[in-house]
C-alpha positions as CSV (number, residue, x, y, z in Angstrom):
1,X,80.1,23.4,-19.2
2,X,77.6,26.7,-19.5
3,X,79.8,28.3,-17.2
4,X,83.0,27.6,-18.7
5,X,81.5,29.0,-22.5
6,X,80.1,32.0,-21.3
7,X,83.5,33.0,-19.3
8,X,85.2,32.0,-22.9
9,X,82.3,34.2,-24.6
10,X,82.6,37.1,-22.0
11,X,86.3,37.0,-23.3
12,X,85.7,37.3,-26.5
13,X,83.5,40.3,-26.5
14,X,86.1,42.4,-24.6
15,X,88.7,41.3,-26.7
16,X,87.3,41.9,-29.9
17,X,85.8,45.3,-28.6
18,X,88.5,46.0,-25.9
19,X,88.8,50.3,-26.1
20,X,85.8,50.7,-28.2
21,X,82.7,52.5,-26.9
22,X,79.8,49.5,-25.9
23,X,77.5,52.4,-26.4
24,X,78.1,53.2,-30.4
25,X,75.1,51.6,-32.5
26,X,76.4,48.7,-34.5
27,X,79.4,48.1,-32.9
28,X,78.5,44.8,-32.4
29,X,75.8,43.4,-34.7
30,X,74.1,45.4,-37.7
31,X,72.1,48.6,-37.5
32,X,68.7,48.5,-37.8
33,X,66.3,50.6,-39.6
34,X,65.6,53.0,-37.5
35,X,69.5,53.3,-36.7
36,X,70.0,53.7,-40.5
37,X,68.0,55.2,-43.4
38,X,69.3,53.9,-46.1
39,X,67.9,50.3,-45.2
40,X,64.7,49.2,-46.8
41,X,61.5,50.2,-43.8
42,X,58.1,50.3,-43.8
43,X,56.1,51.9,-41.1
44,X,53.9,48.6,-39.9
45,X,51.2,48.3,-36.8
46,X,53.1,50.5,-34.8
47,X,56.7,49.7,-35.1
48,X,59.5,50.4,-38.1
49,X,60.1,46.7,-40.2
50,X,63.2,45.9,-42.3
51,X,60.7,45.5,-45.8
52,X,62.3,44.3,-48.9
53,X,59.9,43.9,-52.4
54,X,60.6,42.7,-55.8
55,X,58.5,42.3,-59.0
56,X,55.3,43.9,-60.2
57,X,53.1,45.8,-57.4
58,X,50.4,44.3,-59.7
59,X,51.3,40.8,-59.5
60,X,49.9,37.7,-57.2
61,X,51.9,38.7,-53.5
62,X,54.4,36.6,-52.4
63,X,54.6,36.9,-48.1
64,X,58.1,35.5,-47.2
65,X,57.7,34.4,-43.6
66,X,61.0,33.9,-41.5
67,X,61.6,31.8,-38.6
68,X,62.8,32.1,-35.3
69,X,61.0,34.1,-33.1
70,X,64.0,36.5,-33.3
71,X,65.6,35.3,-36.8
72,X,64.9,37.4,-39.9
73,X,64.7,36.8,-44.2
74,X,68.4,37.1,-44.9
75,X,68.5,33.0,-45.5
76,X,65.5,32.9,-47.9
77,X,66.0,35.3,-50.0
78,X,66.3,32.4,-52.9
79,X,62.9,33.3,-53.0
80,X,63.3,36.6,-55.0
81,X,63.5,34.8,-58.1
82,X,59.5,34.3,-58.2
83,X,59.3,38.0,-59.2
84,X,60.6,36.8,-62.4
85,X,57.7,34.7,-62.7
86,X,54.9,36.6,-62.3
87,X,54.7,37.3,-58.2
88,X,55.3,40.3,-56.0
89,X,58.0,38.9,-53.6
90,X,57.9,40.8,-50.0
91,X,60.6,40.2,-47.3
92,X,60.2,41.5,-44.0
93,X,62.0,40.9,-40.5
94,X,59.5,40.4,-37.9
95,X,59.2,42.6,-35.0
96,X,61.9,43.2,-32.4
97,X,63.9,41.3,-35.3
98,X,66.7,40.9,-38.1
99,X,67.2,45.0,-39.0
100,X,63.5,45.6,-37.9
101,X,63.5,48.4,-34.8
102,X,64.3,46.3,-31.6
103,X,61.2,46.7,-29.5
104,X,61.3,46.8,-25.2
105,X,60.4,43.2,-23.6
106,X,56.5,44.9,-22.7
107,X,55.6,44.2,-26.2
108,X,56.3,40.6,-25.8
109,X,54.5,39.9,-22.4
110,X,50.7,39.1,-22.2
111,X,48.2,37.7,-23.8
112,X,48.3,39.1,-27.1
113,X,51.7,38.5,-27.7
114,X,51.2,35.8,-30.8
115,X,48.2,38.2,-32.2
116,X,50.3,40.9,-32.6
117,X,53.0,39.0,-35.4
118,X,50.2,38.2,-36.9
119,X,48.1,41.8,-37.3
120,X,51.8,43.4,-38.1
121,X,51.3,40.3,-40.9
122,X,47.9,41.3,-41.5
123,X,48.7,44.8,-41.8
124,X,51.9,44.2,-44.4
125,X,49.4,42.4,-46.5
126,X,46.7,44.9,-46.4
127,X,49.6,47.4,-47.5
128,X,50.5,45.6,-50.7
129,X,47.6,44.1,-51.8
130,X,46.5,46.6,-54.1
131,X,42.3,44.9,-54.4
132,X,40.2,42.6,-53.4
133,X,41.1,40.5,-56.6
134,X,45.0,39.8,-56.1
135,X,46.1,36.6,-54.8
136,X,47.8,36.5,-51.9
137,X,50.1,33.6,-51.2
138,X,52.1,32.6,-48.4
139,X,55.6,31.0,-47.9
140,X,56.5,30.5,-44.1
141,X,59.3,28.7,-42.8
142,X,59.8,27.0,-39.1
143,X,58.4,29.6,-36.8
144,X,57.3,31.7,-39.9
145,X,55.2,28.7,-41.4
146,X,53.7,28.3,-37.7
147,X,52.7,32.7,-38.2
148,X,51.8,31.1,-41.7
149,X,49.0,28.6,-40.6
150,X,47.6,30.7,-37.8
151,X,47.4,33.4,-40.2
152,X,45.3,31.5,-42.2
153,X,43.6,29.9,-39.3
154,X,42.2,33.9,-38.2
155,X,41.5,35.0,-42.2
156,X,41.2,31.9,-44.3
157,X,39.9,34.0,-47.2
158,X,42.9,36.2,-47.5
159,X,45.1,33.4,-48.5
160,X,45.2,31.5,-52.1
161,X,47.9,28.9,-51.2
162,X,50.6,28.1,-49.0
163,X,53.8,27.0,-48.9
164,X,54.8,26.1,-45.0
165,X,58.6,24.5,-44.8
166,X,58.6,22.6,-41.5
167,X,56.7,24.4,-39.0
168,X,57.4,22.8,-35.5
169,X,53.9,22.4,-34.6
170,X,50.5,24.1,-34.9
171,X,49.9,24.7,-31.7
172,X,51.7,25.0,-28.1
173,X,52.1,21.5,-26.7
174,X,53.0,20.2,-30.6
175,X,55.8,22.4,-31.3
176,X,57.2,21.8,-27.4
177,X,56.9,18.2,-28.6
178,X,58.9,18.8,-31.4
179,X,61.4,21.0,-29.6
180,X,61.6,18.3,-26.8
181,X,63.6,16.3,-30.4
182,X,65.5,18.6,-31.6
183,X,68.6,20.9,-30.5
184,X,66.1,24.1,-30.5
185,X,65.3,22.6,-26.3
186,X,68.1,23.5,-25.4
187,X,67.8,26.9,-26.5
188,X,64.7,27.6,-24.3
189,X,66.5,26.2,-20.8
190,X,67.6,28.2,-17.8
191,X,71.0,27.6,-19.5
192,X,70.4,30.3,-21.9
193,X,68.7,32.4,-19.8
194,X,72.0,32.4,-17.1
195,X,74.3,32.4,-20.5
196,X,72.6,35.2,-22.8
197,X,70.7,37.9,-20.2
198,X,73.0,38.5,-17.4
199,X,73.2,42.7,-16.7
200,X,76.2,42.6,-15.0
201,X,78.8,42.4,-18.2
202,X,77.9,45.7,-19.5
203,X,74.8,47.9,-19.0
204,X,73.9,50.9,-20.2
205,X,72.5,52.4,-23.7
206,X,73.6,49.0,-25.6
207,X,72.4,46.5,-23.5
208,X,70.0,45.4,-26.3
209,X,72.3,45.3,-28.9
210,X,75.2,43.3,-26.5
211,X,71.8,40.6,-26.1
212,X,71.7,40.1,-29.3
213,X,75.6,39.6,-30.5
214,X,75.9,36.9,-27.8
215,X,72.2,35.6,-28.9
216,X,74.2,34.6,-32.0
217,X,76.9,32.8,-31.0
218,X,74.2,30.1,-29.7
219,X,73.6,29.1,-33.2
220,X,77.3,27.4,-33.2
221,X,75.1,24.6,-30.9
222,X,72.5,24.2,-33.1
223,X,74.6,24.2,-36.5
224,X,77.5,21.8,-35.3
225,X,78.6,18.9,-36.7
226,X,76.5,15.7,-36.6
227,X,73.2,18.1,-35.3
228,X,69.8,16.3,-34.8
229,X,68.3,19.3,-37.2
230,X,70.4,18.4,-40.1
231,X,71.9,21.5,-41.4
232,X,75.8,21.3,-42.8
233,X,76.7,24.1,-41.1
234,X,76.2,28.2,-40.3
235,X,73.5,29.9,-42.4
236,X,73.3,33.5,-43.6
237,X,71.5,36.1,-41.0
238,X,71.6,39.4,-40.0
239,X,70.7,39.9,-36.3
240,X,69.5,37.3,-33.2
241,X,66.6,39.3,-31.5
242,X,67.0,37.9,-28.3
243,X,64.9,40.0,-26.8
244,X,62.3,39.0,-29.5
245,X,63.1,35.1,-29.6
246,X,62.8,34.9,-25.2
247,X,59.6,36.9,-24.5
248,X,57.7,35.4,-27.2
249,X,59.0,31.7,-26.0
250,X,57.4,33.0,-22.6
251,X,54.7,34.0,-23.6
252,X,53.7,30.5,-25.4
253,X,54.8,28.8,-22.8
254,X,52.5,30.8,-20.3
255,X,49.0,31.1,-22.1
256,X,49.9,28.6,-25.5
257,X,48.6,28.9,-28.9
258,X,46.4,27.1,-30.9
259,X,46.4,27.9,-34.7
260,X,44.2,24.9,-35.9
261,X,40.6,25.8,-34.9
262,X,39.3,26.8,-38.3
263,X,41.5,25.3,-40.5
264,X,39.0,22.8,-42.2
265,X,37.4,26.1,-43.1
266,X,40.6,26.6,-45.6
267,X,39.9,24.8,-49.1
268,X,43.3,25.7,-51.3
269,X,45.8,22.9,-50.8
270,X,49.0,23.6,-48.8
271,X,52.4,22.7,-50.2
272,X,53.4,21.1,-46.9
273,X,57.4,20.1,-47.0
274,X,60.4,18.4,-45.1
275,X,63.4,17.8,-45.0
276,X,65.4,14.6,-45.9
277,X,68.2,15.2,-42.7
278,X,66.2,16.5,-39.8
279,X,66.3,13.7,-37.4
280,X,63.4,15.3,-35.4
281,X,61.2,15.7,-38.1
282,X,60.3,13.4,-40.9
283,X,57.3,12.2,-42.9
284,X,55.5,11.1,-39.8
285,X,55.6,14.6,-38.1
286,X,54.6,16.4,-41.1
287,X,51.4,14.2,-41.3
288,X,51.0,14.6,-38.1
289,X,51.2,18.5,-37.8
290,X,49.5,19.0,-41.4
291,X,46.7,17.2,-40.6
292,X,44.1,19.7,-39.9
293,X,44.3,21.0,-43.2
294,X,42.0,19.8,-45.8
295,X,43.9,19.6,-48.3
296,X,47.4,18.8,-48.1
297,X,50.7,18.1,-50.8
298,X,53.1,16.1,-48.5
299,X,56.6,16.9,-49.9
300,X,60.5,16.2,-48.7
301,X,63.5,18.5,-50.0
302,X,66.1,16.2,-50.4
303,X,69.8,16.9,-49.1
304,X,69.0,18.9,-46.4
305,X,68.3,19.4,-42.8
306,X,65.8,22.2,-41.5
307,X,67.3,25.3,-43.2
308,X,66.1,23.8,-46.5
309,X,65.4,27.1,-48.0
310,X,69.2,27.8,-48.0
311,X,70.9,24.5,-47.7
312,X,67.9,22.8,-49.5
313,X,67.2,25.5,-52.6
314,X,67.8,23.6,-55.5
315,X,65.2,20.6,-54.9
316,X,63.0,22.9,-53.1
317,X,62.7,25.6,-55.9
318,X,61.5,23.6,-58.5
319,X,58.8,22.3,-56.2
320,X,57.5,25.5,-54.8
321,X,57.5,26.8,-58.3
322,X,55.2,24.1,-60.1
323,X,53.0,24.7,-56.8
324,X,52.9,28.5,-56.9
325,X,52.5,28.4,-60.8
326,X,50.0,25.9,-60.8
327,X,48.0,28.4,-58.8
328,X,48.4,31.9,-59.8
């Protein structure tokens, strides 16, 4: 079955690019920032991010986490509309992903592989925070609310309240419990590896970018009809970083990740929420994964599978908006 898609896919992407140069940037998915200066960049920890900001530079921050690894903000942007209540809303593709600068797979391998999302977090905080006095709030979704709580878990003091949309687990053998539910498993199987990194299609200068338009054709599995995760179909997004989303899989799966150790030591309650369709998920798991928080609001978004910030926006906004207002 893996065999007979890839041929089909192979087909496809010399159809569709037949006589074209495989080398040209952007032939096959968007540019990214450092391919194209009239996108949105910031300078972060060593490497160029796709950064987005709205409101007043004075206002209580707003970090918009996305998921993945290897996804990027295009789907929650919904969440601009708190600059119109008072917050400074920042958007930024992780590392390696979306329209940030694609990074070599080194930067993924080792031990500090997890640390590093979360210093280039650190560091994109410590950029717009303007003093010691401005709230900082955070709004993380899947893998993003995962960055989200172990963000937390490293500077508890930084953060005033969070907002963390069903994050697969808190640490390593959780979220692989999680995964082990949901169509996402099947994503991290020698199947995709066979299916998504061969070299011998087409090598050369655009290797990176060719990884990353058949990355996104994966998503058809995990978005079809009658899926565990709940979601009615495609969402928006930019660019799979495959090279992004594999490494950093491997790297969990080789030295794990715990972001719960100091948890307790975080007082502000976390707006913790779920979905109503996400067959893998469900009141039960939330409780479960939550629970090393102190202090806890238990939530479902009604309507909606797992990509509840797109899908699931108009019972979710109203919620995140009493929480965030509540504690500005």
């Amino acid at each position: 079955m893996y065999k007979f898609f890839f041929l089909v896919l192979s087909g496809l992407l010399f159809t569709s690019c037949e006589l074209q140069d495989f080398a040209k940037p952007g032939l096959l998915v968007p540019l990214t920032v450092d391919q194209d200066a009239n996108l949105p960049s910031l300078a972060i920890n060593g490497t160029l991010l796709h950064v987005e900001s709205y409101g007043n530079p004075t206002d209580p921050l707003l970090i918009v986490i996305h998921g993945g690894p290897g996804g990027d903000y295009r789907s929650m942007l919904n969440a601009k509309i708190f600059a119109e209540q008072g917050f400074r809303v920042v958007f930024y593709d992780q590392r390696g992903s979306g329209l940030s600068k694609r990074e070599d797979k080194s930067q993924y391998q080792g031990e500090g592989t997890t640390r590093l999302f979360l210093d280039d977090l650190d560091a994109l905080i410590r950029h717009f925070r303007l003093n010691n006095t401005q709230k900082v709030f955070l709004m993380g979704h899947s893998w993003g609310a995962m960055l989200a709580a172990g963000y937390i878990n490293q500077h508890p003091g930084m953060v005033s309240g969070a907002i963390l949309a069903e994050p697969g687990g808190l640490t390593w053998p959780q979220t692989k419990e999680y995964l082990s539910r949901s169509n996402k498993i099947r994503f991290f199987s020698e199947a995709l590896n066979n299916s998504v990194f061969p070299e011998q299609i087409i090598a050369g200068r655009s290797e990176h970018e060719v990884l990353d338009y058949k990355a996104s054709f994966f998503s058809n599995y995990e978005n079809a009809p009658g899926n565990v995760i709940g979601n009615p179909g495609e969402y928006p997004s930019w660019r799979s970083g495959a090279v992004a989303f594999k490494y950093t899989i491997e790297h969990a799966d080789k030295y794990s990740f715990d972001f719960t150790w100091n948890l307790s030591s975080f007082q502000p309650e976390v707006l913790f929420m779920y979905s109503e369709n996400n067959k893998a998920y469900g009141p039960a798991w939330a409780e479960t994964v939550s629970a090393p928080f102190t202090s806890v609001k238990l939530q479902m978004v009604a309507n909606c599978g797992h990509e509840m910030v797109h899908f699931g926006w108009k019972d979710m906004y109203p919620k995140v908006s009493a929480y965030l207002n509540q504690k500005k």
